[in-house]
PDB file of N, CA, C and O in Angstrom:
ATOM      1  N   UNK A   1      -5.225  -1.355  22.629  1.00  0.00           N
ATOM      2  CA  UNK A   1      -4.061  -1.744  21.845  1.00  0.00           C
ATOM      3  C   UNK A   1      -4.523  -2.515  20.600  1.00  0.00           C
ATOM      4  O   UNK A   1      -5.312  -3.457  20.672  1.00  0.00           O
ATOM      5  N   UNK A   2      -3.928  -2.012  19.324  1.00  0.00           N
ATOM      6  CA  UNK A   2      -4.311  -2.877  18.108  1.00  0.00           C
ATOM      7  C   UNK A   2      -3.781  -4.170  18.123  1.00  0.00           C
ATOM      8  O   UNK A   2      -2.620  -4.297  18.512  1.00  0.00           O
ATOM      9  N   UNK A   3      -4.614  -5.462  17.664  1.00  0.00           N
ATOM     10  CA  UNK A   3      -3.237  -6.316  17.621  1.00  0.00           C
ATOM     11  C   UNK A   3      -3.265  -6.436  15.698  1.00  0.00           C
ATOM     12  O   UNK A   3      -3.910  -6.068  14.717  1.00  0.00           O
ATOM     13  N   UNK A   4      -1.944  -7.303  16.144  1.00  0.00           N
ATOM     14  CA  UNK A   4      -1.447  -7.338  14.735  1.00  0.00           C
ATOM     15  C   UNK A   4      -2.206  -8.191  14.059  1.00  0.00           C
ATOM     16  O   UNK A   4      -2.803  -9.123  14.599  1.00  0.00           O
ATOM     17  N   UNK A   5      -2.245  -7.896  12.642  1.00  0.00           N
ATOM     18  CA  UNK A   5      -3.151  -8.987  11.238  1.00  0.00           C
ATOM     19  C   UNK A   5      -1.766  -9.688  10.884  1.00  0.00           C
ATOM     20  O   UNK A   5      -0.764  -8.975  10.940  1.00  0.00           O
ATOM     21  N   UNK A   6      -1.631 -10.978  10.537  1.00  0.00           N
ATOM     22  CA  UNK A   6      -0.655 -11.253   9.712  1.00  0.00           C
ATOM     23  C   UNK A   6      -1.062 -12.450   8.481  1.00  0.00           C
ATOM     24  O   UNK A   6      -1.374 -13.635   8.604  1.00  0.00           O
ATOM     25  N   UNK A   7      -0.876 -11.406   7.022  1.00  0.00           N
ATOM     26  CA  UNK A   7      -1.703 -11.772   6.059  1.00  0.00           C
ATOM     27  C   UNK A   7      -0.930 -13.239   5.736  1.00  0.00           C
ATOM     28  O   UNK A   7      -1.154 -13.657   4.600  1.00  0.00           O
ATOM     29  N   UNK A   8      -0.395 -13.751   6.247  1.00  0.00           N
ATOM     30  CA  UNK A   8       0.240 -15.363   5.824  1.00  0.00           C
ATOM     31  C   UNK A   8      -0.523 -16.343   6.849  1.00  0.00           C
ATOM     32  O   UNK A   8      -0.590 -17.537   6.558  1.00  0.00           O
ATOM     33  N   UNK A   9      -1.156 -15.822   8.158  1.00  0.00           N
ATOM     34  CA  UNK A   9      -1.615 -16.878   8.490  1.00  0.00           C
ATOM     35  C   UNK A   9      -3.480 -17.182   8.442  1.00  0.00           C
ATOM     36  O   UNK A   9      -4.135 -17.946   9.152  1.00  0.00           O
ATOM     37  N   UNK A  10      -3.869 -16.417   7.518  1.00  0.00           N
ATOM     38  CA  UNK A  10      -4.965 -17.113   6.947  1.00  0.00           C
ATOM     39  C   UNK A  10      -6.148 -16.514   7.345  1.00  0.00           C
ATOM     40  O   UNK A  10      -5.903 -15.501   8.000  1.00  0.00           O
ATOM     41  N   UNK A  11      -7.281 -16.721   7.221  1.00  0.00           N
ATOM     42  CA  UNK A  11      -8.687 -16.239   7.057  1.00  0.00           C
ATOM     43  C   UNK A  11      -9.269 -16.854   8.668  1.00  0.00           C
ATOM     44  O   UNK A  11      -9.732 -17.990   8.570  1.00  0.00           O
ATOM     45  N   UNK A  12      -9.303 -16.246  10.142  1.00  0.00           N
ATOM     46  CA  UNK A  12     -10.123 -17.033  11.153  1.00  0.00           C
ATOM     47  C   UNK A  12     -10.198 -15.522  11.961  1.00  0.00           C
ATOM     48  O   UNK A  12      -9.407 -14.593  11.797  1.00  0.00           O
ATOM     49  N   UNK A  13     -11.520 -15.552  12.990  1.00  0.00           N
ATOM     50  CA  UNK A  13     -11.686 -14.549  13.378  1.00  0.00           C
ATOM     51  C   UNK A  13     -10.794 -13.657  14.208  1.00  0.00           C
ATOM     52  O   UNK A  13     -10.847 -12.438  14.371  1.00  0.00           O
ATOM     53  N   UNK A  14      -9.731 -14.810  14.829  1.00  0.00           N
ATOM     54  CA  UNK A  14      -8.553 -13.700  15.649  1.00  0.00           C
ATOM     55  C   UNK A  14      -7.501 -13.307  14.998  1.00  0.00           C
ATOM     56  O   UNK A  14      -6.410 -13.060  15.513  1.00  0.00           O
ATOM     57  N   UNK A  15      -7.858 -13.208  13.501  1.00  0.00           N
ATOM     58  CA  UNK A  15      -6.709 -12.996  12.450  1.00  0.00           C
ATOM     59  C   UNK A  15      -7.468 -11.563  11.563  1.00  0.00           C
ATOM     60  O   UNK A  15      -7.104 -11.042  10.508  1.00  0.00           O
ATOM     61  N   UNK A  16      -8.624 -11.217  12.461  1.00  0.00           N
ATOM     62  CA  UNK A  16      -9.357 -10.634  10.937  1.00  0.00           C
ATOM     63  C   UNK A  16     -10.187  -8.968  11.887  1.00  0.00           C
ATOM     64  O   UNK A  16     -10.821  -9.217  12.913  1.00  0.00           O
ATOM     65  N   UNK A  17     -10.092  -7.595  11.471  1.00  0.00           N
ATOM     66  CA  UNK A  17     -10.630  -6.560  11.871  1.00  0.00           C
ATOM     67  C   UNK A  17     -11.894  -5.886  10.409  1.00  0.00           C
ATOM     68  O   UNK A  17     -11.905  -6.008   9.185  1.00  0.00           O
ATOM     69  N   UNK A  18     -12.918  -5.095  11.564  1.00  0.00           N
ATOM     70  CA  UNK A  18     -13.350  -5.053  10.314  1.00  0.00           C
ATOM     71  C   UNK A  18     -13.103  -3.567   9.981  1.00  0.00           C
ATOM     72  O   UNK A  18     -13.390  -2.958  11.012  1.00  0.00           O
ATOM     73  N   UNK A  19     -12.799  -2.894   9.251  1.00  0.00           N
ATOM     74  CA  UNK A  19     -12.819  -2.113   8.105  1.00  0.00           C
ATOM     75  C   UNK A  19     -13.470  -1.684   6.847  1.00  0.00           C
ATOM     76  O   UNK A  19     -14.120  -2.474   6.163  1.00  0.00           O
ATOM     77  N   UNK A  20     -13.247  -0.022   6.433  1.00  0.00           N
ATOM     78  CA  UNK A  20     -13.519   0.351   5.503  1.00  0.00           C
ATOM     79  C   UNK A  20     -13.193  -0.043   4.040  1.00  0.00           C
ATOM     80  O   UNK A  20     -12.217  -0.574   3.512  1.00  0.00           O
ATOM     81  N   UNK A  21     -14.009   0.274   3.730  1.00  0.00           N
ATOM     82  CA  UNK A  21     -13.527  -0.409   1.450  1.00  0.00           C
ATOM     83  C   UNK A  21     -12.393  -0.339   1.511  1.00  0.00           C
ATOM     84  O   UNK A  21     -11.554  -1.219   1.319  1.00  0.00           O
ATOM     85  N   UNK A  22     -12.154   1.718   2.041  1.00  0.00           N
ATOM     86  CA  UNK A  22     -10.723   1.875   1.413  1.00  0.00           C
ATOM     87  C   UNK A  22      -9.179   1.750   2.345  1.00  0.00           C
ATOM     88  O   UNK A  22      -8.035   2.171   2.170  1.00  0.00           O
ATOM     89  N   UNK A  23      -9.753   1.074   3.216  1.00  0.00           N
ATOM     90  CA  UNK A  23      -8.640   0.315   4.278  1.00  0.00           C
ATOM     91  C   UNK A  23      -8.866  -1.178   3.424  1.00  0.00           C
ATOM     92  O   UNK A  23      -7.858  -1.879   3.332  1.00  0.00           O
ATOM     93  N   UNK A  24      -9.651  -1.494   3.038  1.00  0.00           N
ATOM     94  CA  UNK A  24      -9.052  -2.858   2.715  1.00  0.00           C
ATOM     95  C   UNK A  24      -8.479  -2.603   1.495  1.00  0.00           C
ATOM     96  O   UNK A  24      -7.267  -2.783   1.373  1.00  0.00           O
ATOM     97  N   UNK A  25      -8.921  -2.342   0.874  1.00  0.00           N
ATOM     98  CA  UNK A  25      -8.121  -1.723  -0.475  1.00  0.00           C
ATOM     99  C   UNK A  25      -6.545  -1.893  -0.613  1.00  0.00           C
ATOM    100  O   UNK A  25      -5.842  -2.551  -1.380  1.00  0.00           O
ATOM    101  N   UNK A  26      -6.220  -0.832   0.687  1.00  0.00           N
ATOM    102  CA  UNK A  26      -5.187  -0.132   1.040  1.00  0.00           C
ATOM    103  C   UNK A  26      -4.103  -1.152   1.155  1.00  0.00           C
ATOM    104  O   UNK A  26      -2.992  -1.253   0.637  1.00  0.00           O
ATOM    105  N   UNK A  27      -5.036  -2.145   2.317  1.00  0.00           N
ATOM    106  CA  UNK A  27      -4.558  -3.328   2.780  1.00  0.00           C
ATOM    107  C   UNK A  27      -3.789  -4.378   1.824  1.00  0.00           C
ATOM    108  O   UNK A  27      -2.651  -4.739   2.125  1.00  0.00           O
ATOM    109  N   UNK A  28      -4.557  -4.955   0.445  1.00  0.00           N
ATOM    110  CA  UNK A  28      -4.659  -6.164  -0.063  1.00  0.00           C
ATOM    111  C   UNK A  28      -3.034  -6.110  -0.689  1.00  0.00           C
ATOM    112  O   UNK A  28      -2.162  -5.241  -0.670  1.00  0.00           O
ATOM    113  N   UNK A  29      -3.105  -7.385  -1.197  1.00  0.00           N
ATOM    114  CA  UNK A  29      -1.955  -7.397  -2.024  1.00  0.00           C
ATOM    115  C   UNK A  29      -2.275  -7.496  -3.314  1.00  0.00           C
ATOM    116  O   UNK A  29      -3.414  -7.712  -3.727  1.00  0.00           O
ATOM    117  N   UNK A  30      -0.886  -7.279  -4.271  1.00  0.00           N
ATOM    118  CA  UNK A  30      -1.050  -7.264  -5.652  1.00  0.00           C
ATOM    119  C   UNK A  30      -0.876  -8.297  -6.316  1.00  0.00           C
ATOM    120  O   UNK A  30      -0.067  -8.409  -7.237  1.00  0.00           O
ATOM    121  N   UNK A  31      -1.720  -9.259  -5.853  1.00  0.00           N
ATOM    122  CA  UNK A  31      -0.905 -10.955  -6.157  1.00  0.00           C
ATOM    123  C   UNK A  31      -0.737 -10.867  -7.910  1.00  0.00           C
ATOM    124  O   UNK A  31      -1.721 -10.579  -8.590  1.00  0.00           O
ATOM    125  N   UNK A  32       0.430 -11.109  -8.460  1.00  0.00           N
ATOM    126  CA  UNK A  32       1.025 -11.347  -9.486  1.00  0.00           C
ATOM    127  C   UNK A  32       0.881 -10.188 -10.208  1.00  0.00           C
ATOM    128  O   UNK A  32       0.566 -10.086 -11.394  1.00  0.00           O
ATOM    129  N   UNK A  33       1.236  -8.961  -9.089  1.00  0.00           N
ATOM    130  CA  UNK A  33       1.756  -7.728  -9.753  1.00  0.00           C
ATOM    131  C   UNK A  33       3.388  -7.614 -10.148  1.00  0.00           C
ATOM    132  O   UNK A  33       4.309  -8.049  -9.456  1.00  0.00           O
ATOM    133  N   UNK A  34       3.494  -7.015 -11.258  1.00  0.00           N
ATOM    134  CA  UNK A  34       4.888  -6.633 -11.241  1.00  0.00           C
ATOM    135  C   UNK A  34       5.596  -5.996 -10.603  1.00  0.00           C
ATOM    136  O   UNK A  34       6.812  -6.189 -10.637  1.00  0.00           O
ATOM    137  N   UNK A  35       5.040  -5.067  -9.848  1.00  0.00           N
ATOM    138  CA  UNK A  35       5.433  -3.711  -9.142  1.00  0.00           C
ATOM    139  C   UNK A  35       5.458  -4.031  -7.856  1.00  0.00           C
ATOM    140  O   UNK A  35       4.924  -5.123  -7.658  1.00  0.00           O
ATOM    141  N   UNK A  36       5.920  -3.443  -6.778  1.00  0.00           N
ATOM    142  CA  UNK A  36       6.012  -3.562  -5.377  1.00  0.00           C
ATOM    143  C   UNK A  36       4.563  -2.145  -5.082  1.00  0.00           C
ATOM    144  O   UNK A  36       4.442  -1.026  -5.581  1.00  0.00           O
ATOM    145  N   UNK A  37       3.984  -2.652  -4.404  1.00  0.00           N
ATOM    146  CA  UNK A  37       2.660  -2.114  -3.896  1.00  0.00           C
ATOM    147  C   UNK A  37       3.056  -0.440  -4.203  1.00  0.00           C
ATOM    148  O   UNK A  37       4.241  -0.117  -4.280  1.00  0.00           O
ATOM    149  N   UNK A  38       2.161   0.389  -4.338  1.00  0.00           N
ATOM    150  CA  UNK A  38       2.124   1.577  -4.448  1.00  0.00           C
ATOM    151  C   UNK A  38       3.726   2.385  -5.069  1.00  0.00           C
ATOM    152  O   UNK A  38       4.323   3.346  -4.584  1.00  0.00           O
ATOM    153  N   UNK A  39       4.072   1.543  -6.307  1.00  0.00           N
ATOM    154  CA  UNK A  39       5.198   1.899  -6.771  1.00  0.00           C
ATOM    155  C   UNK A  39       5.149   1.368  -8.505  1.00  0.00           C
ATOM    156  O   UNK A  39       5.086   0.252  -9.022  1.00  0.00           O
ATOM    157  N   UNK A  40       5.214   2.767  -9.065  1.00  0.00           N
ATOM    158  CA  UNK A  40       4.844   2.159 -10.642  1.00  0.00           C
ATOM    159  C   UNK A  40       5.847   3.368 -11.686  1.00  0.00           C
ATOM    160  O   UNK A  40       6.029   4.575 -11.532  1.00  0.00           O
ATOM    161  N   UNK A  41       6.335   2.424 -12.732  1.00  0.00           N
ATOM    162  CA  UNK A  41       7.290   3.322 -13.512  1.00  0.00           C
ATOM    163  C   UNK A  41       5.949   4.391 -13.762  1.00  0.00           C
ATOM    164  O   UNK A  41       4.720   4.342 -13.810  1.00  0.00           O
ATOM    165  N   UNK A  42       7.395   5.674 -13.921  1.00  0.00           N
ATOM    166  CA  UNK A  42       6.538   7.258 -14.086  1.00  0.00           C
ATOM    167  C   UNK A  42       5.956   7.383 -15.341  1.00  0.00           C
ATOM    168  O   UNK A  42       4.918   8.000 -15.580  1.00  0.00           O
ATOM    169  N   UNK A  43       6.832   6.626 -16.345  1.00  0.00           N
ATOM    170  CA  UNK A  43       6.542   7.342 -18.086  1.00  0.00           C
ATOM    171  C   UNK A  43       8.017   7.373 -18.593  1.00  0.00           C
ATOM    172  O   UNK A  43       8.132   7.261 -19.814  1.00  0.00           O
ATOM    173  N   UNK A  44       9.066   7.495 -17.932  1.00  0.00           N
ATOM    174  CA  UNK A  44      10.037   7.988 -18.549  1.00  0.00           C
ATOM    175  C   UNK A  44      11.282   6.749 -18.583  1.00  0.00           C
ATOM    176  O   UNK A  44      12.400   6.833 -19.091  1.00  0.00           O
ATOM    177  N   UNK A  45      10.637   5.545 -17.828  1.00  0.00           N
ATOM    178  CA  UNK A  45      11.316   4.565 -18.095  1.00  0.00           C
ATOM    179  C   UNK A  45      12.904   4.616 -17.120  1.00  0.00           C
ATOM    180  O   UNK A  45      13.809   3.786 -17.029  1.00  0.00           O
ATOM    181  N   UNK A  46      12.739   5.807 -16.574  1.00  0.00           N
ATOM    182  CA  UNK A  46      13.802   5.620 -15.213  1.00  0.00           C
ATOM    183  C   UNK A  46      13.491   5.537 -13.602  1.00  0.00           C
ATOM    184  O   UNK A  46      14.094   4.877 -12.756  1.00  0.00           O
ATOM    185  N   UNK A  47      12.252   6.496 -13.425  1.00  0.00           N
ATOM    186  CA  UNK A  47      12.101   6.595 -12.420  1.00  0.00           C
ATOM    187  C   UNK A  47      10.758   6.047 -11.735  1.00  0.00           C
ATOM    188  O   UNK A  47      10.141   5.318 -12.511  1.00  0.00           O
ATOM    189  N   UNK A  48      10.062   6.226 -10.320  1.00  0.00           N
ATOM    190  CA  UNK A  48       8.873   5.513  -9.925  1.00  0.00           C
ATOM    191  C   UNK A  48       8.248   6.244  -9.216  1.00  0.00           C
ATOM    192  O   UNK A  48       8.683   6.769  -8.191  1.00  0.00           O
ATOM    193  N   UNK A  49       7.181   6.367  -9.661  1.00  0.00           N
ATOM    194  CA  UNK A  49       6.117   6.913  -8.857  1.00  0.00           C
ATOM    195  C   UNK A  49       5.314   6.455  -8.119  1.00  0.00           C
ATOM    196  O   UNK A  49       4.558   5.501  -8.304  1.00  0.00           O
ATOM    197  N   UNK A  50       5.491   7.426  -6.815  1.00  0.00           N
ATOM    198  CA  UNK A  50       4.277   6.468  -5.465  1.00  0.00           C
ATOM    199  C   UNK A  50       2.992   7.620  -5.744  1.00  0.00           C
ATOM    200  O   UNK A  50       3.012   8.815  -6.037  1.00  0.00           O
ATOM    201  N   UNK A  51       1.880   6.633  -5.498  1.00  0.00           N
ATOM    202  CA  UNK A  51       0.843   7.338  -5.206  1.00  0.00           C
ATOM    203  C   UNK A  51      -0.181   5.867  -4.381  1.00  0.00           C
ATOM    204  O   UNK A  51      -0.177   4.642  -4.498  1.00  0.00           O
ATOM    205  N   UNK A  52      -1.097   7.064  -3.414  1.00  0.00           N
ATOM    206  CA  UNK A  52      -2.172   5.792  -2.862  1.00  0.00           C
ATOM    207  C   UNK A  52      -3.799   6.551  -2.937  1.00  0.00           C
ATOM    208  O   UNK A  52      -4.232   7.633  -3.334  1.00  0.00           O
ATOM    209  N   UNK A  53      -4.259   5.577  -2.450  1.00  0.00           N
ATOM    210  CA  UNK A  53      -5.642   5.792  -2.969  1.00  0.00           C
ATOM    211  C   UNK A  53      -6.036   6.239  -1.394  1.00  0.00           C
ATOM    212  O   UNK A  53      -5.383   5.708  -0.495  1.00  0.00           O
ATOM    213  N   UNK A  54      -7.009   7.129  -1.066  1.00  0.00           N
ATOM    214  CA  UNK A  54      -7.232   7.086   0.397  1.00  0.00           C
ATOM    215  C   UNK A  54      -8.500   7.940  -0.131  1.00  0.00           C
ATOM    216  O   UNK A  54      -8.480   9.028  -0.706  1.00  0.00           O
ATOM    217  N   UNK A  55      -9.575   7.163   0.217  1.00  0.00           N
ATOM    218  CA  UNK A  55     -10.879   7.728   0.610  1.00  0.00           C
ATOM    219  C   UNK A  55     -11.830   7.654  -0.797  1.00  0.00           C
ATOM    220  O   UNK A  55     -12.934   8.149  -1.022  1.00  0.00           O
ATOM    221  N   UNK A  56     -10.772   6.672  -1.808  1.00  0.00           N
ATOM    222  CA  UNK A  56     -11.508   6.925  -3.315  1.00  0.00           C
ATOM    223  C   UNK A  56     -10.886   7.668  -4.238  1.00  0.00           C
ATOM    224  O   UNK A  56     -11.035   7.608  -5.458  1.00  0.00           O
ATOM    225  N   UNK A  57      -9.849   8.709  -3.322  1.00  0.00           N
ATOM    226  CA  UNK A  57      -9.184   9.700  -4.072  1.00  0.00           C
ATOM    227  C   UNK A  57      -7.666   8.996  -4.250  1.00  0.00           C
ATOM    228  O   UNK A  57      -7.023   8.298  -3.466  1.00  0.00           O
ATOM    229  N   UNK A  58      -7.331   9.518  -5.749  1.00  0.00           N
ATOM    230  CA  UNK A  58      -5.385   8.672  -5.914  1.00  0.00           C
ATOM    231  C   UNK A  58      -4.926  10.174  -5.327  1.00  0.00           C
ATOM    232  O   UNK A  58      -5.502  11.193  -5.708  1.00  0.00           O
ATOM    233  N   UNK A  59      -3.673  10.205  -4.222  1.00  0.00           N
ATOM    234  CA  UNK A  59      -3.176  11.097  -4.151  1.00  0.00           C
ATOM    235  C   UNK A  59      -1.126  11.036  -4.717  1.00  0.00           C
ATOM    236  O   UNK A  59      -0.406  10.102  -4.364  1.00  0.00           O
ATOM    237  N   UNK A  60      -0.778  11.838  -5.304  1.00  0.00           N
ATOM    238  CA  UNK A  60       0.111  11.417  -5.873  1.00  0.00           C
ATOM    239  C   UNK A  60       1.619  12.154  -4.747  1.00  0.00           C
ATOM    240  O   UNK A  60       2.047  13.276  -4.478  1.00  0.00           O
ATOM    241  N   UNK A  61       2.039  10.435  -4.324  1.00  0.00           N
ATOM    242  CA  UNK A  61       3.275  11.189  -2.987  1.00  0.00           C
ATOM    243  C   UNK A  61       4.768  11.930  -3.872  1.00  0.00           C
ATOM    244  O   UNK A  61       5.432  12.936  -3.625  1.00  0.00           O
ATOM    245  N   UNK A  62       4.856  10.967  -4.878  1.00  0.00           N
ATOM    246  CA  UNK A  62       6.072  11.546  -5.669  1.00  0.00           C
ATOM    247  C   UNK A  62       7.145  10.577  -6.561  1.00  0.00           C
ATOM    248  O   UNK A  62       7.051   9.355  -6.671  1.00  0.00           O
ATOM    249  N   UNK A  63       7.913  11.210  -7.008  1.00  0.00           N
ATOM    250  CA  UNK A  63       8.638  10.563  -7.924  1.00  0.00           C
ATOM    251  C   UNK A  63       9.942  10.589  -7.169  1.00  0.00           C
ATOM    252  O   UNK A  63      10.434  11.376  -6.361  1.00  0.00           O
ATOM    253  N   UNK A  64      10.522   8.896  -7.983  1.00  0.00           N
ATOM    254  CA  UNK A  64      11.570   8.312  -6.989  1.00  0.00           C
ATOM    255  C   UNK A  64      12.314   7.595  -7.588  1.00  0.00           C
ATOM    256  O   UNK A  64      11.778   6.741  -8.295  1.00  0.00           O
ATOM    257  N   UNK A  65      13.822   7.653  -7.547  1.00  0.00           N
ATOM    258  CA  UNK A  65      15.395   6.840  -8.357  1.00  0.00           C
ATOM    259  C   UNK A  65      15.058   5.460  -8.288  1.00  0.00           C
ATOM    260  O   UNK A  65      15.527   4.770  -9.193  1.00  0.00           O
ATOM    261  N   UNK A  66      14.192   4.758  -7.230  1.00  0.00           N
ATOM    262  CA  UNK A  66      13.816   3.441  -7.717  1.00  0.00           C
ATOM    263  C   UNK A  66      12.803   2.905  -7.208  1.00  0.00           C
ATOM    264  O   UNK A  66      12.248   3.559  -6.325  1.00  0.00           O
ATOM    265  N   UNK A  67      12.191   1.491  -7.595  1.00  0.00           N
ATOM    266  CA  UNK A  67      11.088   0.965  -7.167  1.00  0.00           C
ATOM    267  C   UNK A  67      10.786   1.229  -5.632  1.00  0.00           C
ATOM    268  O   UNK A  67       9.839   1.820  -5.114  1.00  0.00           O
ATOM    269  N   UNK A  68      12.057   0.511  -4.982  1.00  0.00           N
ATOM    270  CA  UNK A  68      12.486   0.220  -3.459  1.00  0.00           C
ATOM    271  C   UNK A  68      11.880   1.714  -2.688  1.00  0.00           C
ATOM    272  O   UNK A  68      11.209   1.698  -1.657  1.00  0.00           O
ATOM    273  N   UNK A  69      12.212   2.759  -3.309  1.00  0.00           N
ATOM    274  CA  UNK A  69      11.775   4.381  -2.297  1.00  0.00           C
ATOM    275  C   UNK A  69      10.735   4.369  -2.865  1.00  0.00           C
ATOM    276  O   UNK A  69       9.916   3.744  -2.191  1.00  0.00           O
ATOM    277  N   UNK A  70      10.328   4.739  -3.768  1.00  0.00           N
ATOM    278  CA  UNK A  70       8.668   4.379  -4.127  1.00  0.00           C
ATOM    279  C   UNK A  70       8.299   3.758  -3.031  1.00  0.00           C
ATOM    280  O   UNK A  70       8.402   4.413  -1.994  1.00  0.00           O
ATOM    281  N   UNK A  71       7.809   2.441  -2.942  1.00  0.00           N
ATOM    282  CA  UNK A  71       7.593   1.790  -2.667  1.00  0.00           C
ATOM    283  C   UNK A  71       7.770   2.406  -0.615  1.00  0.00           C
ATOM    284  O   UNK A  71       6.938   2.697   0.245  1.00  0.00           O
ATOM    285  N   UNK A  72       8.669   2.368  -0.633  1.00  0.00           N
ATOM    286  CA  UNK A  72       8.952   2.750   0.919  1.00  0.00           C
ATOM    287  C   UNK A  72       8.111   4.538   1.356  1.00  0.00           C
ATOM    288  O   UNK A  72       7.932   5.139   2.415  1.00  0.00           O
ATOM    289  N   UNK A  73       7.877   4.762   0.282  1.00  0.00           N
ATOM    290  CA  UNK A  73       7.034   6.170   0.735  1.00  0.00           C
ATOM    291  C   UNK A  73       5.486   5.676   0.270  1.00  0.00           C
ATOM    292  O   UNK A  73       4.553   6.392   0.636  1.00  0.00           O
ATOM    293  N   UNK A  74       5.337   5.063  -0.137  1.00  0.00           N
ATOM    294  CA  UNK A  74       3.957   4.652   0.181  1.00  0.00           C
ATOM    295  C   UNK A  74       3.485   3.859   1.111  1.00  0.00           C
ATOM    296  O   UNK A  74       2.279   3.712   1.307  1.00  0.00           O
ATOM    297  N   UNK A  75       4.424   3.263   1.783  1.00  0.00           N
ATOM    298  CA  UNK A  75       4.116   2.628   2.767  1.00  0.00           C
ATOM    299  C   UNK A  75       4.028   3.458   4.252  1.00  0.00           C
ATOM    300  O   UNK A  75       3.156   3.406   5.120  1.00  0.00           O
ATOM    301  N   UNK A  76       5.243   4.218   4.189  1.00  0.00           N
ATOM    302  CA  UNK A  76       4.906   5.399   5.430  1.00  0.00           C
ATOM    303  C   UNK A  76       3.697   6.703   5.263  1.00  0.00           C
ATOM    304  O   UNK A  76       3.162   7.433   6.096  1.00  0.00           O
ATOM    305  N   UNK A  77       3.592   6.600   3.955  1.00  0.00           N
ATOM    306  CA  UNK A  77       1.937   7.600   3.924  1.00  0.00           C
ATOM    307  C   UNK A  77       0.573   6.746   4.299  1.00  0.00           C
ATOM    308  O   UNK A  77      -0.478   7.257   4.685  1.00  0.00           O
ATOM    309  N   UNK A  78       0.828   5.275   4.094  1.00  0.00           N
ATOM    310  CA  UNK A  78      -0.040   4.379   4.178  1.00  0.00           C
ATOM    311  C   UNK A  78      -0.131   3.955   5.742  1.00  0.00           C
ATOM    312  O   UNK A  78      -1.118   3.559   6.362  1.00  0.00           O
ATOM    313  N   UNK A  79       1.195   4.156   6.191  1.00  0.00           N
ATOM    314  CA  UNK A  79       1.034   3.858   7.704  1.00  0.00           C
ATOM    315  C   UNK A  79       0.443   5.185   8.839  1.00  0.00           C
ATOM    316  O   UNK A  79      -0.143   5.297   9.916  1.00  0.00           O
ATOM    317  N   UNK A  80       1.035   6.006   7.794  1.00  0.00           N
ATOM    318  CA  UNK A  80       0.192   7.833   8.856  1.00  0.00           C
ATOM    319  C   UNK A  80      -1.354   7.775   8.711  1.00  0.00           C
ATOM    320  O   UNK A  80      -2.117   8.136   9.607  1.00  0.00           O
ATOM    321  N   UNK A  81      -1.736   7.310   7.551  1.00  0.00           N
ATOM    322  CA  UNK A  81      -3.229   7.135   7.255  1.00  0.00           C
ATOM    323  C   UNK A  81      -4.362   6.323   7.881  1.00  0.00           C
ATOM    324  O   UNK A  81      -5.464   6.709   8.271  1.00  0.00           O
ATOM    325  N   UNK A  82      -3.752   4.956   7.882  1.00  0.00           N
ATOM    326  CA  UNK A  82      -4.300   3.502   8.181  1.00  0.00           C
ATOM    327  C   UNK A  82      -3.707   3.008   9.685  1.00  0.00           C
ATOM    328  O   UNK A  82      -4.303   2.184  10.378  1.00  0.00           O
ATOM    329  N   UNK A  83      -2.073   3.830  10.181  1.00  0.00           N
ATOM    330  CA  UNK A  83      -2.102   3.057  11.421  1.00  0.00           C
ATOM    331  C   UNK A  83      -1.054   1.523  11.313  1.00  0.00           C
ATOM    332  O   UNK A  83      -0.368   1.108  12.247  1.00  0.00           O
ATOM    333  N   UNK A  84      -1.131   1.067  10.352  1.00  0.00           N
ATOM    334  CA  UNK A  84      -0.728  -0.056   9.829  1.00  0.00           C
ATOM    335  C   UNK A  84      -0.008  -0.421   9.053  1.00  0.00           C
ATOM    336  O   UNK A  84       0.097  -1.627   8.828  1.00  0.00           O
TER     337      UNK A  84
END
């Protein structure tokens, strides 16, 4: 059984697994990003595009009416991938 990481309670060994580059990658946060993780305007100034990085490679999931689904489809491609 995995147990859970929970990135608010800090850096100690029963808080911490080890992993690949691109699991941690995957993992980190965007501290004093504008954007909600794996969710970034497309170009056209309406809509958002998810894409994630997995293995080194950006794979691009799709374009989306707002940050919030962005954002929520990168997290379920991120969870089929990583588990997490």
């Amino acid at each position: 059984m995995r147990k859970e990481i929970d990135n608010d309670k800090g850096y100690y060994v029963e808080n911490c697994r080890w992993s690949i580059k691109s699991v941690q990658n995957a993992n980190k946060r965007l501290l004093g990003s504008k954007y909600l993780k794996g969710a970034k305007p497309n170009g056209s100034g309406t809509d958002f595009q998810a894409r994630i990085k997995i293995f080194d490679k950006e794979i691009y999931i799709g374009n989306f009416k707002t940050e919030i689904e962005a954002h929520e489809a990168f997290v379920s491609v991120h969870r089929e991938w990583y588990g997490f």
